[in-house]
Residue frames relative to the residue before (quaternion, step in Angstrom):
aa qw qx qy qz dx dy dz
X 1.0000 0.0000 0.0000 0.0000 0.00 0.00 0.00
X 0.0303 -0.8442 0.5127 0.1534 3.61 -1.35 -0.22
X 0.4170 -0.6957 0.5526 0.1916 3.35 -0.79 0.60
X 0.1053 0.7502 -0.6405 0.1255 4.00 -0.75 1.08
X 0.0849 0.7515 -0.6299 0.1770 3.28 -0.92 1.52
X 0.8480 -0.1825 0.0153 0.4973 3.19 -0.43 1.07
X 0.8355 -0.0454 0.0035 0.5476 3.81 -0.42 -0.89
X 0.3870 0.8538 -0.1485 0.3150 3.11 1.87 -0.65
X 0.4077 0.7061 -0.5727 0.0851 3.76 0.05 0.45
X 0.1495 0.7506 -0.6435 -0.0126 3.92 -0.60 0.65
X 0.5775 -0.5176 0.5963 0.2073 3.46 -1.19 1.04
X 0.0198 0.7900 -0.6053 -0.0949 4.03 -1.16 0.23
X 0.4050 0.4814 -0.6006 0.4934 3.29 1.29 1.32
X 0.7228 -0.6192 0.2181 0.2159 2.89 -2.05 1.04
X 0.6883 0.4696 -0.2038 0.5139 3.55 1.41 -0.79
X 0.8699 0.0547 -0.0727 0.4847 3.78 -0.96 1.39
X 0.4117 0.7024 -0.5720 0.1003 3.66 1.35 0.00
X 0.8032 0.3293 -0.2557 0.4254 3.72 0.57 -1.33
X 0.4978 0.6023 -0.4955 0.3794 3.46 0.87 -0.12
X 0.6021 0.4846 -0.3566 0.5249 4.05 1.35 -0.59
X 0.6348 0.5379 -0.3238 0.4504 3.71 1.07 -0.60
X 0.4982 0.6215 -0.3446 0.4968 3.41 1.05 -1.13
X 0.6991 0.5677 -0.2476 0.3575 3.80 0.43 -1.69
X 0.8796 0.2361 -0.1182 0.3956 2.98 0.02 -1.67
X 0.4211 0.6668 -0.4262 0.4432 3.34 1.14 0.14
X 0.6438 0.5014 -0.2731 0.5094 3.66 1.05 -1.09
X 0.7432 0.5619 -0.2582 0.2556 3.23 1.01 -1.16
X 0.4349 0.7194 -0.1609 0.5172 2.96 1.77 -1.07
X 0.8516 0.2836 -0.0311 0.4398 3.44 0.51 -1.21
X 0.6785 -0.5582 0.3577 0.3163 3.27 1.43 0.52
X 0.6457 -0.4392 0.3854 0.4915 3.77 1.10 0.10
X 0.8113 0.1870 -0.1156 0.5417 3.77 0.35 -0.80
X 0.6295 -0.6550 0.3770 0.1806 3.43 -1.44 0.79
X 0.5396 -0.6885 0.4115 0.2559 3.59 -0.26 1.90
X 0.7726 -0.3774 0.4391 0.2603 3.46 -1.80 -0.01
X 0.5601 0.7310 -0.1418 0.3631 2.86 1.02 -0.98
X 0.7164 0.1802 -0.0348 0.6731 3.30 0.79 -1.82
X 0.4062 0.5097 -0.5936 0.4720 3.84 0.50 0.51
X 0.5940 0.6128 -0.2855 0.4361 3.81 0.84 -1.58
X 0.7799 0.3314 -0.1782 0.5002 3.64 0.67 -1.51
X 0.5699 0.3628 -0.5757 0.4606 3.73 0.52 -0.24
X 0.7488 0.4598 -0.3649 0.3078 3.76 0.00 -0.31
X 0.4399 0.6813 -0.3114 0.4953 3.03 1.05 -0.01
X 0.7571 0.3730 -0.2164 0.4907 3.38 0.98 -1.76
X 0.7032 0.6356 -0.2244 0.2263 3.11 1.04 -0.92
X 0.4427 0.5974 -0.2719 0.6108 3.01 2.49 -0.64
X 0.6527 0.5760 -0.3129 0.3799 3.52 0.52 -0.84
X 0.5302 0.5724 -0.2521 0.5725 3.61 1.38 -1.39
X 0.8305 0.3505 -0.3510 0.2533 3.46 0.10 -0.53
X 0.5150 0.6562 -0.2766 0.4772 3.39 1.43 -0.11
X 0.5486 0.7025 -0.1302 0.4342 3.23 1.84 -0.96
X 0.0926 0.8165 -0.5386 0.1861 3.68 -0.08 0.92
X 0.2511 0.7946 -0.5520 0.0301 3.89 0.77 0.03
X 0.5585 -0.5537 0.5452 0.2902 3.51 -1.45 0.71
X 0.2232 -0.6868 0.6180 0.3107 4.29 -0.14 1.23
X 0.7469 0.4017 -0.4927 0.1950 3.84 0.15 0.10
X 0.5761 0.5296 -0.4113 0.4674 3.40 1.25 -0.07
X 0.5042 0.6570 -0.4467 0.3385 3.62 1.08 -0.19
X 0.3888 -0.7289 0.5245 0.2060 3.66 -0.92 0.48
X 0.1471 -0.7589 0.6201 0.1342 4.17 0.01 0.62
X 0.0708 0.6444 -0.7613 -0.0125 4.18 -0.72 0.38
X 0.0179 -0.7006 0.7133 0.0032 3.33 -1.07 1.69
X 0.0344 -0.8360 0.5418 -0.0797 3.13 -1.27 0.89
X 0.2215 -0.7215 0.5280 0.3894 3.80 -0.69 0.15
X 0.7413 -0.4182 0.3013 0.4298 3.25 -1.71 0.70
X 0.8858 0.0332 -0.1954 0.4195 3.84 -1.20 1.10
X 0.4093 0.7236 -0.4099 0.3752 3.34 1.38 0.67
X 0.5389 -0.6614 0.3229 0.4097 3.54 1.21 0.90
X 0.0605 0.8224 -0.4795 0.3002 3.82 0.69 1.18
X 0.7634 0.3258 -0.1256 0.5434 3.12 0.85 -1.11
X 0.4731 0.5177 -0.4561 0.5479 3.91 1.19 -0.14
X 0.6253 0.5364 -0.3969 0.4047 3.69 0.41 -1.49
X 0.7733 0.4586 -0.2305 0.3722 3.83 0.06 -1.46
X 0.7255 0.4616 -0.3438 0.3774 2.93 0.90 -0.57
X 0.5922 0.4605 -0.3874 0.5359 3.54 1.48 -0.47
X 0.7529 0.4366 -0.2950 0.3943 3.64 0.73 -0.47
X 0.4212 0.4739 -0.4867 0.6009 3.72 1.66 0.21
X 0.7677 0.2626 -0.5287 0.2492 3.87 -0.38 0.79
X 0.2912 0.5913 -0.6346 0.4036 3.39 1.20 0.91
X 0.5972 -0.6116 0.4988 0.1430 3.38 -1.36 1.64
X 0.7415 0.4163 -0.1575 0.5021 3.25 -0.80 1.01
X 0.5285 0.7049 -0.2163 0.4208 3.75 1.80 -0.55
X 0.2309 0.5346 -0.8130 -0.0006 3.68 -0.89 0.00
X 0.4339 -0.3728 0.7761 0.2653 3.24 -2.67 0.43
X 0.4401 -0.4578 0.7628 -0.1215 2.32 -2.28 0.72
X 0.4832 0.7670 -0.4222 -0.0007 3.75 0.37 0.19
X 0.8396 -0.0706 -0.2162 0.4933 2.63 -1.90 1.79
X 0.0004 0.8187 -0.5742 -0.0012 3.39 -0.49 0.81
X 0.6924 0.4682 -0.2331 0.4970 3.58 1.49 -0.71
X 0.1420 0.6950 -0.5420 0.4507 4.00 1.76 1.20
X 0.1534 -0.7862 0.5811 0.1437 3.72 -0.06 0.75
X 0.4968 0.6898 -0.2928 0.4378 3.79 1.36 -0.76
X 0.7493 0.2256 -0.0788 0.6176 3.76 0.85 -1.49
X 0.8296 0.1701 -0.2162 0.4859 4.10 0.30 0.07
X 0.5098 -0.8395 0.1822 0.0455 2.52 -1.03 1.82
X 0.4193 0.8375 -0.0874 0.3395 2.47 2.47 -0.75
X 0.6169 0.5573 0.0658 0.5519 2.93 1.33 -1.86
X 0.6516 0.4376 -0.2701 0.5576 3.74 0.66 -1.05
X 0.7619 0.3799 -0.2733 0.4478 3.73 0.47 -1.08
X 0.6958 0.3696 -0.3539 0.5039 3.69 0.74 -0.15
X 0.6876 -0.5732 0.3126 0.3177 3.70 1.14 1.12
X 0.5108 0.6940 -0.4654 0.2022 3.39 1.24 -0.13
X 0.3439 -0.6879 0.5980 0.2255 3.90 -1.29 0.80
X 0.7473 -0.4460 0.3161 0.3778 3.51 -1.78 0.30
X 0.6998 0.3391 -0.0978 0.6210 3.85 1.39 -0.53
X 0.2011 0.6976 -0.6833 0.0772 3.79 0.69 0.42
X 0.2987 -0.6374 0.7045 -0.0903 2.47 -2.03 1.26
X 0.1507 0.8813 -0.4200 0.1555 3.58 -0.32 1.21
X 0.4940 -0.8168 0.2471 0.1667 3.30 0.74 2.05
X 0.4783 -0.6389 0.4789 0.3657 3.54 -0.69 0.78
X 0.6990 0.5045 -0.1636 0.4798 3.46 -0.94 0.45
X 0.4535 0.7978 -0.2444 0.3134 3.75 1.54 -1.05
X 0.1264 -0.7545 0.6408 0.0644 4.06 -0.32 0.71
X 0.1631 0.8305 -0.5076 0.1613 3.52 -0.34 1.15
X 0.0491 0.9018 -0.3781 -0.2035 3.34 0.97 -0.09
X 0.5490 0.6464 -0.3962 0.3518 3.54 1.68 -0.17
X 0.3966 0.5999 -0.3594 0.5947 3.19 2.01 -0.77
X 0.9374 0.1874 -0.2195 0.1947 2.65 -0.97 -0.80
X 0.5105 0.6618 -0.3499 0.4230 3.28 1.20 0.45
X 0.7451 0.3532 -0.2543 0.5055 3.14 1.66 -1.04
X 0.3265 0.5710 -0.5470 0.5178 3.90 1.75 -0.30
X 0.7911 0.3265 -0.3847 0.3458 3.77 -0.44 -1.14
X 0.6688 0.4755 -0.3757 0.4306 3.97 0.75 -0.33
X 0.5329 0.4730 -0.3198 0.6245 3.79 1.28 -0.78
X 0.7206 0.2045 -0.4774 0.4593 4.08 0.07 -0.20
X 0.6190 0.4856 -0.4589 0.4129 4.09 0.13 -0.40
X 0.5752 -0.5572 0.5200 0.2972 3.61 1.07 -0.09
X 0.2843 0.7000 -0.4617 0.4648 3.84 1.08 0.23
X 0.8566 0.1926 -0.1912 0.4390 3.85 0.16 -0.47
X 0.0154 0.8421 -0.4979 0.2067 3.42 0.14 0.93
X 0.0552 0.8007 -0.5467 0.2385 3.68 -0.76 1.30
X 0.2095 -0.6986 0.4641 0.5027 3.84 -0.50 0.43
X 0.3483 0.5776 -0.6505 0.3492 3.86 0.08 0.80
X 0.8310 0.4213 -0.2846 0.2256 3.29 0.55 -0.87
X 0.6516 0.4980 0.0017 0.5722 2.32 1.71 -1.40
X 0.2852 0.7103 -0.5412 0.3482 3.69 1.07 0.87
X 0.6703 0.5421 -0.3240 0.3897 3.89 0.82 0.84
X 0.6959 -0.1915 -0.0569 0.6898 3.17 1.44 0.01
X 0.8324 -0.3641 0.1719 0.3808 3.11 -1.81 0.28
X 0.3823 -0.6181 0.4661 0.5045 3.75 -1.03 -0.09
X 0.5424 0.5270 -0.5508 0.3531 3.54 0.65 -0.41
X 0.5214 0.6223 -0.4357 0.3886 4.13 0.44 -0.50
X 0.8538 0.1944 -0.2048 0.4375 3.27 0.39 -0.54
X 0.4691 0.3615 -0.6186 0.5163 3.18 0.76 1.74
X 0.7936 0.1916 -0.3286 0.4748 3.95 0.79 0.97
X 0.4080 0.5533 -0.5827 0.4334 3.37 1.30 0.85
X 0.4198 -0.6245 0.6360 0.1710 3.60 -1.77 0.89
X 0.8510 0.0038 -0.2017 0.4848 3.48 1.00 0.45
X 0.0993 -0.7395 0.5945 0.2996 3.81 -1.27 -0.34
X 0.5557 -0.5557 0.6180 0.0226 2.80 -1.57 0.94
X 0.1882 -0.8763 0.4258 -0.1239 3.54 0.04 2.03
X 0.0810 -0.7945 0.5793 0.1632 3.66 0.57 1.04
X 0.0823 -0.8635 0.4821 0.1234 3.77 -0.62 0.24
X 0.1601 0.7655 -0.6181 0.0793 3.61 1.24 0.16
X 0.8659 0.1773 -0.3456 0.3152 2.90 -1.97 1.53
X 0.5344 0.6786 -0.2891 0.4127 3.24 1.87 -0.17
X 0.4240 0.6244 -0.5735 0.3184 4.15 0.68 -0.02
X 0.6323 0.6609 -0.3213 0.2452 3.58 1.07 -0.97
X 0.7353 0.4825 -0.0090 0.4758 2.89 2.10 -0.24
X 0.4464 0.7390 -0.3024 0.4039 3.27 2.04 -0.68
X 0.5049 0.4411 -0.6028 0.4327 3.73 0.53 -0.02
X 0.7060 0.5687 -0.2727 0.3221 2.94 0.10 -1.70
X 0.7540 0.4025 -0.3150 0.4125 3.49 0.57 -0.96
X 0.5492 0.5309 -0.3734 0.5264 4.06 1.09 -0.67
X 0.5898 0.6850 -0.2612 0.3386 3.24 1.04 -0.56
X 0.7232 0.4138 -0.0651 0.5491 3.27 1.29 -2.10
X 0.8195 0.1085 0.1709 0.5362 3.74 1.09 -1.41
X 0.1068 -0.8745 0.4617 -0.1035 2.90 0.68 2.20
């Protein structure tokens, strides 16, 4: 299926859906990113700041690409109280991640002193990073009264020492 609203055109199969949104959005706009999504990053970013979730009540679902991830979350986004998180470790759609050099498979050694990591894992679990990439599962207003978020992590096992490690 797809979903087309105005400049808007985003595919809602599983393979290349936002990476076509990502495009024609640029294209639309001439190479560089319209008013518009200046308007909406600020938005999220207001929203992020109100945000404070507990990282232990969050749920993390790590998974490798087609490894039914996206079946799991979805049964585990209707525990009350839930918002998704999706895919946060897409270096392409979060900026966060892209600027700290991260690849599609980061790999981040048990034991690993990173403090940019772990600075931006501890802002991405309080709900601090916030984007409609991520937040392409429910409203943004929800996740200023949800009591947790639901962390899809596809490509992320490569990393789960490290992380049990940083944020037992």
């Amino acid at each position: 299926g797809c979903l087309m609203s105005g400049r808007h055109f985003m595919t809602q199969s599983a393979t290349g859906s936002h990476l076509l949104h990502h495009k024609i959005r640029r294209r639309l706009a001439g190479g560089s990113y319209p008013l518009h999504h200046k308007i909406t990053r600020r938005l999220y970013d207001g929203v992020s700041r109100f945000c404070d979730f507990d990282p232990a009540e969050n749920i993390l679902v790590f998974s490798a690409p087609r490894g039914g991830s996206t079946w799991l979350t979805e049964l585990l986004s209707k525990i009350p109280g839930t918002v998704v998180l999706w895919e946060p470790l897409s270096p392409e759609f979060v900026d966060e991640f892209r600027q700290l050099g991260f690849g599609w498979r980061q790999h981040i050694p048990e034991g690993e002193k990173w403090e940019g990591a772990a600075d931006t894992f501890d802002r991405l679990f309080r709900g601090k990073i916030l984007s409609p990439y991520l937040c392409q599962n429910d409203w943004l207003a929800s996740f200023l009264f949800a009591d947790r978020m639901l962390i899809k992590l596809c490509r992320g096992d490569a990393m789960l020492p490290w992380l049990v490690d940083n944020f037992e």
